[in-house]
TIDRENVEX-696310 format. One record per residue: residue in three letters; y, x, z of N, C-alpha, C in turn. Coordinates in steps of 0.05 Angstrom, whole numbers, plus 5000, padded with zeros to 4 digits. Layout:
REM residues N
alaYXZYXZYXZ;...
This chain:
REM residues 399
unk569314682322568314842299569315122301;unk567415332295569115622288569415682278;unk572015852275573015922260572215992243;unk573016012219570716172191573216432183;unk571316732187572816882179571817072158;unk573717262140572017212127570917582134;unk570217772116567418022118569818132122;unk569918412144572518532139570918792125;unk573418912118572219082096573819342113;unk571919622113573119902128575120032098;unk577220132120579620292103581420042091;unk584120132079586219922071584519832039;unk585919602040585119382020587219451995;unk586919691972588919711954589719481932;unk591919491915592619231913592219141891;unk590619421864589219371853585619591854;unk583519521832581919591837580619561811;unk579719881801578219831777575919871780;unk573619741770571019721766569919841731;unk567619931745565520011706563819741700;unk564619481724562919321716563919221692;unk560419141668561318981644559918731637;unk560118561632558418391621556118441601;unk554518281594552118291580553318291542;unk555618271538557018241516556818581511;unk556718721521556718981527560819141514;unk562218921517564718971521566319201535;unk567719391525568119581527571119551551;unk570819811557573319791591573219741610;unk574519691634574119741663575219451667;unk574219371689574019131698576719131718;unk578718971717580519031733581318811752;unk581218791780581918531794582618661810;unk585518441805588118451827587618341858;unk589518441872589118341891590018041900;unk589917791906590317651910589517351888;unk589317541867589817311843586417201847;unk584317311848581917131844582216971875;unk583117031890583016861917584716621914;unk586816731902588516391893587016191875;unk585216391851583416211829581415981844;unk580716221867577716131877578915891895;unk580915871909581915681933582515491914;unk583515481898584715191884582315151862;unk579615281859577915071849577414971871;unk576315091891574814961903576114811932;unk579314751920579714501930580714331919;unk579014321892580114071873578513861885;unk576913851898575313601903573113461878;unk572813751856571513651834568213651854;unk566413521838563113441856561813781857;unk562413881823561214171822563614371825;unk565914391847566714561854565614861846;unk563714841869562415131878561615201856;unk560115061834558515111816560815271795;unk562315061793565115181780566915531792;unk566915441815567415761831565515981824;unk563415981814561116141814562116221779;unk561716091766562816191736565516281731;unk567116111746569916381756570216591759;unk568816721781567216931792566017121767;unk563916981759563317151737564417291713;unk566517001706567617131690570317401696;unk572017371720573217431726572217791737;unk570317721741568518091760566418181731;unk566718061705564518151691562818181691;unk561218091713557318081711556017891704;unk554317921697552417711684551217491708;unk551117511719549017271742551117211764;unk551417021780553116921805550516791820;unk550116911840548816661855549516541894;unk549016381897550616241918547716211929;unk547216331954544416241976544916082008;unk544415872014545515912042542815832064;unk542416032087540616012098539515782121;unk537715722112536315442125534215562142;unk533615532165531215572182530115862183;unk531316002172530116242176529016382145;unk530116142130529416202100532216212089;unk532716262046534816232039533615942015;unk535715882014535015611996537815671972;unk537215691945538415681914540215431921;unk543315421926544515301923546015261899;unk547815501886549015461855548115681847;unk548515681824548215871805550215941775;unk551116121775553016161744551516421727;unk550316261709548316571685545116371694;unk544116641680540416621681539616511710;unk538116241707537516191732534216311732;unk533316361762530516391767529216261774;unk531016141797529515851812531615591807;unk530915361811531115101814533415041838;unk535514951840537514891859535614801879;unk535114921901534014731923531314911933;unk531215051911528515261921528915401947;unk527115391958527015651989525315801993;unk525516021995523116201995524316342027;unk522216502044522816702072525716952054;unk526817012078528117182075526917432056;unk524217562064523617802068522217832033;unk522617542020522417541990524617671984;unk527317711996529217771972530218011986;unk532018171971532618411990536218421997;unk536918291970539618101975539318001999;unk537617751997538017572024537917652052;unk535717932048534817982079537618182096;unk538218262080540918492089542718352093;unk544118062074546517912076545917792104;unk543117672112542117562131543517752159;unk542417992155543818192181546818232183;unk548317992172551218142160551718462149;unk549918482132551418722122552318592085;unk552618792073553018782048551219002038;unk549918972011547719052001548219111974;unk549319351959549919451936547519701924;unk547519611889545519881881546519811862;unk546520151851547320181816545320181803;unk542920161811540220251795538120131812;unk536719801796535419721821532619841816;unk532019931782529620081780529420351802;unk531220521806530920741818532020771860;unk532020471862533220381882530520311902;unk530020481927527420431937526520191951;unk529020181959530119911983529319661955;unk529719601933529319381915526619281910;unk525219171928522219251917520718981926;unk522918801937520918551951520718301915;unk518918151925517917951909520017911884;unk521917781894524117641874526217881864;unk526018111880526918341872526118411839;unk522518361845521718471823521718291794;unk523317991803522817781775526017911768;unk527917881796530818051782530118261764;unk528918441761528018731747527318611724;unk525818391722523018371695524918221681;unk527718081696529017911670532018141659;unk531118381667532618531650535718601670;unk536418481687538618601714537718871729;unk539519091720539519301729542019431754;unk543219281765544919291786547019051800;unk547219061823548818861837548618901861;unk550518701879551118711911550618441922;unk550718461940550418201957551118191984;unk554417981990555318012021554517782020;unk554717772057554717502066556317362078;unk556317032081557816862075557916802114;unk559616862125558916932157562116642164;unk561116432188562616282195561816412229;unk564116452238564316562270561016792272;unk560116672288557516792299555016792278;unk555416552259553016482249553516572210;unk550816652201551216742170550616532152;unk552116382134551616112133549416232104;unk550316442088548716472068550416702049;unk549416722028549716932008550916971986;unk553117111977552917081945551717371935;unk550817361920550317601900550817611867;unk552017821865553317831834549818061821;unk549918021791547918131783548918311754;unk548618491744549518561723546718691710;unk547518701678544018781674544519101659;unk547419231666547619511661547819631687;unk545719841679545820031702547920151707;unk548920361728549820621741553020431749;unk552220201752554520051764556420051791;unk558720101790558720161813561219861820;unk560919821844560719541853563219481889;unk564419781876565819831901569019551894;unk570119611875571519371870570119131868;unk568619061862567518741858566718651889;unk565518921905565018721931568618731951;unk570118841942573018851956574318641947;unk573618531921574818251911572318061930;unk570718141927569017831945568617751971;unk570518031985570818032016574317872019;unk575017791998577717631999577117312001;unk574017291988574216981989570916892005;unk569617102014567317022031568516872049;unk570116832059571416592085571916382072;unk573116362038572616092038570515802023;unk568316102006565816122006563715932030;unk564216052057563016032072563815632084;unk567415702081567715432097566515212076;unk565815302045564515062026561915072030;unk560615292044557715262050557814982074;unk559415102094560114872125559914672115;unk562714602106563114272090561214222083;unk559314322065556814142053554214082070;unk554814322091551514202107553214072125;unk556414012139556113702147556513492131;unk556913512109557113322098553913162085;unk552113402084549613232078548413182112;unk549113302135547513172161548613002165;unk551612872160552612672169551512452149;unk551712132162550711952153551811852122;unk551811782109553411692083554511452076;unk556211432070557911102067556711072042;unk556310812053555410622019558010332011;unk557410291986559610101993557809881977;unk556909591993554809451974557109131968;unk557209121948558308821940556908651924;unk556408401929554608151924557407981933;unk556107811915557807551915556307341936;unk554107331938552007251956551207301980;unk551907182007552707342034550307412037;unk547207242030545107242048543907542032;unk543807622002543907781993545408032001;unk547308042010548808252020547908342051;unk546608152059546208192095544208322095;unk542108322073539208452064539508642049;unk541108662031541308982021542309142052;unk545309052058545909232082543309232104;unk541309052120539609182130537409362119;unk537209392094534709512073535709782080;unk538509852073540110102072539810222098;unk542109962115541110172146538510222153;unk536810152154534310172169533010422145;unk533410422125531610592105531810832098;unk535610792096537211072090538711142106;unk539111012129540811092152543911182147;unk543710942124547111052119549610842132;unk552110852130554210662139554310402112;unk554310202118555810052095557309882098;unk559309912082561509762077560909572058;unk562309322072560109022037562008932035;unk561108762007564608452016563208411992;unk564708101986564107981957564808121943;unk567908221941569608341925570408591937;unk571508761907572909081923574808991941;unk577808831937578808781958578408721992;unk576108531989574708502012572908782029;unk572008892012570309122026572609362029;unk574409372012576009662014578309642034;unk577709312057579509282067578309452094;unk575909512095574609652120573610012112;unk575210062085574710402088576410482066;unk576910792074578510872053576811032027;unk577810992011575311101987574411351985;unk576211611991575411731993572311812011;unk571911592035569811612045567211472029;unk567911342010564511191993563311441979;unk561111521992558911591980558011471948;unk557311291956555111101937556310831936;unk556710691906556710371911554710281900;unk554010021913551209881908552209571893;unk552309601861554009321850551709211834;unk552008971833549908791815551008801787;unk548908691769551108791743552108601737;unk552808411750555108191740555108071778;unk558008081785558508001815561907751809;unk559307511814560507331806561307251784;unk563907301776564807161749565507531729;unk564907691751565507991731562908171728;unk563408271703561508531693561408801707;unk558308861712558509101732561909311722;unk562409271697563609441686566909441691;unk567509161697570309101707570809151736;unk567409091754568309141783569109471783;unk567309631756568409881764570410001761;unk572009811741575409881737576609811769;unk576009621780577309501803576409721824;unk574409821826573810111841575310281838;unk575610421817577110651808580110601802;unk580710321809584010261812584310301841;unk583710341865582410211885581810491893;unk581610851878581211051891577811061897;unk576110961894574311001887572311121867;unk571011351865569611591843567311541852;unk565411461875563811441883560411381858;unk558911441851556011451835555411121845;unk554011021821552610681821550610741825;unk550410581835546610401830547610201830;unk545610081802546809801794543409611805;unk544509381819543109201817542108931792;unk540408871786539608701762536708441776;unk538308271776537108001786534708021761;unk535008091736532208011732532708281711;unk531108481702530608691686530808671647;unk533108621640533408561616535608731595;unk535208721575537008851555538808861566;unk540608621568543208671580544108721602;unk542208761616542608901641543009181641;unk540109321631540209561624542609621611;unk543809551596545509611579548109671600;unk548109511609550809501631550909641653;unk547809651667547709971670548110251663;unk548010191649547810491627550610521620;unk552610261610555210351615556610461631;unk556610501646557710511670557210741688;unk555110811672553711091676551911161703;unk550810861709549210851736547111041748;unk546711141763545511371775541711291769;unk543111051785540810811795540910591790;unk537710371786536810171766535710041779;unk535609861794533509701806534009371803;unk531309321792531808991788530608861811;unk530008651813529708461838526508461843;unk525608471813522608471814521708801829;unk522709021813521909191840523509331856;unk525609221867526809221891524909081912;unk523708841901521208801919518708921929;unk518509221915516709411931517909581955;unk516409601969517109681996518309991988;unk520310032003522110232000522410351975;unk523010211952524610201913527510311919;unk528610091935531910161939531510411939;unk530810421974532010711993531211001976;unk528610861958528311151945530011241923;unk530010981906532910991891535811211902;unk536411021917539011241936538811501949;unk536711491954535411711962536512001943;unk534311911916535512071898537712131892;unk540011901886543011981876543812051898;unk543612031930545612131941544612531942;unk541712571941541012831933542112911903;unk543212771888543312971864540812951843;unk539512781847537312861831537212671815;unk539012461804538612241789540512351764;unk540512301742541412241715543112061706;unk545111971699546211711691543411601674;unk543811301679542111081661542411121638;unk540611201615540411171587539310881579;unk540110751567538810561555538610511523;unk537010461512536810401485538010211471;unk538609991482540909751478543809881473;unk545009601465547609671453549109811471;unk551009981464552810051498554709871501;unk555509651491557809461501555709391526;unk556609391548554709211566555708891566;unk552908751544553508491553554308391514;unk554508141513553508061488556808051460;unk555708151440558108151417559707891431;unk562407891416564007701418562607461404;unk561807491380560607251376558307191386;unk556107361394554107221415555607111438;unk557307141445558307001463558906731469;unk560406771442561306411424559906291422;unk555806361422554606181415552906141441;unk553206361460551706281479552905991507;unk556306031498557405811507557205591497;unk556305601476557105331452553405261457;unk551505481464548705361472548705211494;unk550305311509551205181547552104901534;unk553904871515555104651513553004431503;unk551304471498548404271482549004311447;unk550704441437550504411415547104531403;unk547104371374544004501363546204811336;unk543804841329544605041313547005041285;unk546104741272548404641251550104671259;unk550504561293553304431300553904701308;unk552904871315554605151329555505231295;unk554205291277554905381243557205281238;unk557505051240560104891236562104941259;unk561304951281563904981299565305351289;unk563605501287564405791283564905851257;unk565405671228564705711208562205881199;unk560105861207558806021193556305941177;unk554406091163552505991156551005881173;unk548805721175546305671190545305811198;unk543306071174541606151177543506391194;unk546006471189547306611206547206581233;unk547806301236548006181270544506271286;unk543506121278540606171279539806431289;unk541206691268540606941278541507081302;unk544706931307546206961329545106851354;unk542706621348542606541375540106691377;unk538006781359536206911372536307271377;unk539107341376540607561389540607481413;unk542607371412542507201454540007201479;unk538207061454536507041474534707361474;unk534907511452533007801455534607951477;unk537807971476539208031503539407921528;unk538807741524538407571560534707571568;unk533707691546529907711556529307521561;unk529907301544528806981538528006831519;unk526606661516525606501494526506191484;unk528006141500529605771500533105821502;unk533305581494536905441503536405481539;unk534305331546535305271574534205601585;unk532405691578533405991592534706111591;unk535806171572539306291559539906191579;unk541005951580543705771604543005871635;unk539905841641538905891671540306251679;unk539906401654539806681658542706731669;unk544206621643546906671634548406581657;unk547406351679547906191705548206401721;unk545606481723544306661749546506921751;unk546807011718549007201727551907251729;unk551906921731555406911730556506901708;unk555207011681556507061659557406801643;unk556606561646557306311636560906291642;unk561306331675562406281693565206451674;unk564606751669566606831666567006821627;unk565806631623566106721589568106431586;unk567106281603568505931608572106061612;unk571606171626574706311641576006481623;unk575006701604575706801578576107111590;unk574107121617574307391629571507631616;unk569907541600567807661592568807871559;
């Protein structure tokens, strides 16, 4: 790999530097950044290992240089593609337009750096996205680029929407951390060309041998399986899981406990929860847990459901699961009592009497049960409540 260095800047680097940049607050005084201190800010966000680092580095930035807009570009094929953004966005994270749209991008592109105090009276400002910057009211900014050895990985540009700005300190603060700017641009395009660890656990080997071929062959990622976290975390370290792929009850536990046993275990990794059959309490237990991704058995059976599923969360483009159901994932304590005591053959008197309660009480409790298990009988309750292990662990006093 090469080295990543970062823009050198002509003449000595003084050790402070005042700027007329102001924010849109229209806040009075000179902008003052030290030397060293935003490079320490900027290095220790963005090696917290938080997911929105950069995104976080970018509002740092802003706030710290006083301009209104931050934006992060890094160049793909001959184009720039909207990576973060801090302030008024224009485009969509992921947008790409040719270089010769932006006038930022095309100059950072040549390694230079690209400053104006006045983009209305600025001749050079005049390409496409130049002119949506103008129409949303930004009247000055710069833009270096983000250069690893030989190659320009991409851009930041700061935006301010007061004119006669002058930008000689703000780009001397951003020639301190374009190198480490650039090595978070690196890290992320290998980290999205390289393959992605998944980590899939089923209690069920023949089930696990079929998700893991679904995955490799679909998403071309690595996976790590096992019944249990123990078993699978015995072949990777967590830091490497991407994605885990958990059913919402694996074996005798709730998607919700395997994810304590993950995150004891060094595991942060995004769900996709699996669901043997699509029901309240499934959803629900999805949604606890704050699953990326939802797929039940019925359409996991359409040809490529999963892979597109994963697809999404490992892009970023999924949402945690909302569900309309209760957020306990999985049934009150006393639906519980009665869905065991249904396992057990009791009728409805006899559950009233075993729990003290009314009849018409019991009655209501059991047809809770079954609106949360998406059934209409005793013996489908029991079949469901089977299928997902949850008998298994309520018998054991683990539910």
């Amino acid at each position: 790999m090469n080295a990543v260095a970062p823009m050198s800047v002509p003449g000595s680097y003084v050790r402070t530097h005042v700027s007329s940049i102001r924010g849109s607050d229209g806040a009075s005084g000179p902008v003052v950044v030290e030397d060293g201190v935003l490079a320490e800010r900027v290095t220790s966000t963005l090696l917290s290992r938080r997911e929105d680092a950069l995104e976080q580095t970018l509002w740092l930035i802003k706030r710290e240089l006083g301009v209104d807009r931050v934006c992060v570009n890094q160049f793909v094929d001959g184009r720039f593609e909207v990576l973060a953004v801090a302030g008024s966005t224009m485009f969509d994270v992921g947008t790409r337009l040719p270089f010769d749209a932006s006038t930022h991008c095309e100059v950072a592109a040549q390694r230079k750096v690209f400053a104006s105090a006045d983009f209305r009276a600025d001749d050079r400002f005049v390409r496409p996205v130049d002119e949506l910057v103008r129409s949303m009211g930004f009247r000055s900014g710069c833009a270096l680029p983000l250069v690893a050895g030989d190659e320009v990985l991409g851009a930041i540009s700061l935006s301010a929407l007061r004119a006669n700005t002058d930008f000689t300190a703000a780009t001397h603060a951003l020639s301190t951390i374009t190198g480490m700017l650039a090595m978070a641009l690196f890290e992320r395009r290998r980290a999205a060309s390289a393959p992605a660890t998944m980590l899939v656990l089923h209690h069920d080997p023949l089930i696990r041998a079929g998700l893991k071929h679904i995955i490799e062959r679909e998403v071309g990622a690595v996976v790590v399986q096992g019944a249990t976290v123990d078993e699978a975390m015995s072949f990777a370290r967590p830091e490497d899981i991407d994605l885990s792929v958990l059913p919402t009850f694996l074996g005798g536990q709730r998607i919700d406990e395997v994810r304590e046993d993950l995150q004891s275990a060094g595991v942060r990794a995004h769900i996709v929860a699996l669901a043997h059959n699509d029901t309240e309490l499934n959803r629900a237990a999805a949604s606890y847990v704050r699953a990326r991704g939802y797929v039940s058995r019925a359409a996991a059976g359409e040809p490529g459901a999963l892979a597109r599923t994963i697809r999404l969360v490992l892009a970023g483009k999924a949402q945690p699961l909302e569900s309309a159901s209760a957020v306990e994932p999985g049934l009150t304590a006393r639906e519980r009592d009665v869905l065991v005591a249904l396992s057990s053959g009791l009728q409805v008197d006899q559950i009233a009497q075993q729990l003290t309660i009314a009849t018409s009480t019991a009655r209501g409790y059991v047809q809770q049960v079954y609106r949360k298990l998406g059934v209409h009988s005793r013996a489908q309750a029991v079949e469901e409540a089977e299928r997902h292990g949850l008998l298994e662990s309520l018998r054991h006093g683990e539910a």
